[in-house]
N, C-alpha and C positions, 0 to 999 in steps of 0.2 A: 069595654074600657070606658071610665069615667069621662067625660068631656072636660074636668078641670084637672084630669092627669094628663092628659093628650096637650092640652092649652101650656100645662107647667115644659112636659117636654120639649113642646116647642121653644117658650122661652128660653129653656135651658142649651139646644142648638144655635139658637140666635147668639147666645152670649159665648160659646164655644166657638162659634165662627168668627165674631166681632175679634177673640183673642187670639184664632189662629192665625186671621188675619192682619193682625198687630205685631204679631210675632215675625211673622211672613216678611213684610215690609221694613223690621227692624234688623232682620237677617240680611235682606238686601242689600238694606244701605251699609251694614258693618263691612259685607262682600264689596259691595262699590267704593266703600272707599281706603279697604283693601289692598285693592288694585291699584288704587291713586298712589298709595302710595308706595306699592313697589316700583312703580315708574318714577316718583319721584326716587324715589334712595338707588332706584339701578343707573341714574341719569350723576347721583352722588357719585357714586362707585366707581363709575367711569374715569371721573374728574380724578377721585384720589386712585386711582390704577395707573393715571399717568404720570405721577410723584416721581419714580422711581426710574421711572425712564429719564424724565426730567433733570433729576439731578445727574444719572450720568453723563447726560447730555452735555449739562452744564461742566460739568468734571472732564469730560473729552476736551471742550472747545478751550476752555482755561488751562488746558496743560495738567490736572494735577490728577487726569487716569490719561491712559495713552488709548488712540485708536487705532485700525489699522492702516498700515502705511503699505500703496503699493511700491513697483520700481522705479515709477516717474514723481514720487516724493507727495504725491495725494492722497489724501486720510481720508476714509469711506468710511459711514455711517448708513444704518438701516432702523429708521422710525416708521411709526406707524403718526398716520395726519389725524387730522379729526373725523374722519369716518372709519376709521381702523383698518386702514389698510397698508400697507408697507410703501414705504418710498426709502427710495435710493439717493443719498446724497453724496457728492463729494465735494472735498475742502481742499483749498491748496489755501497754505497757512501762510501768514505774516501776522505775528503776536509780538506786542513791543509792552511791557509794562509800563501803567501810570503810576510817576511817582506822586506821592503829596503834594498837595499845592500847584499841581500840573494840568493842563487842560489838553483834552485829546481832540485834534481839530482833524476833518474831511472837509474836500473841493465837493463841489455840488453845481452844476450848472457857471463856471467861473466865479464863483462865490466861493468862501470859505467860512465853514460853519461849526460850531462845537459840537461835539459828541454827547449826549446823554447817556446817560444809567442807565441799563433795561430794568423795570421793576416787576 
């Protein structure tokens, strides 16, 4: 075999490598960041998974879905916290509507304080 065949081959492996290697490292990172961001959008999904609970939540405690009511007059609920795991709540209610123009006052320490809006 020629020595300026053998010299061409080689070049020709060098640059088949340089590309495979290009390729390699751009596959990587497509893969890495990938992953990035199924942890970010599975970290989304979470948040809006909790919507729905959320609102009946809110729907329970406002009176306008019903929960269950044992025989000593206490409404039990069953959420899950921030680490998805189920917790047990019970409520014994006293719900009094605000009218307009009304302020909704709590004792606090001998003090008395207004109530806020949860947002």
């Amino acid at each position: 075999m020629p020595a300026w065949f053998e010299t061409t081959l080689a070049i020709f492996a060098g640059i088949a490598a340089v590309f495979f290697f290009a390729k390699y490292r751009e596959t990587a990172a497509a893969l890495e960041e990938s992953e990035r961001m199924k942890y970010k959008l599975s970290k989304d999904l979470d948040r809006y998974r909790d919507v729905p609970q959320l609102r009946a939540l809110r729907d329970g405690l406002t009176g306008e879905s019903s929960l269950p009511v044992d025989d000593e007059g206490r409404e039990h609920l069953v959420i899950r916290d921030g680490a998805r795991k189920l917790v047990h709540i019970t409520i014994t209610r006293t719900a009094a509507p605000v009218g307009d123009g009304e302020v909704a006052r709590y004792r606090a320490g001998g003090e008395e304080r207004t109530l806020e809006e949860l947002n």
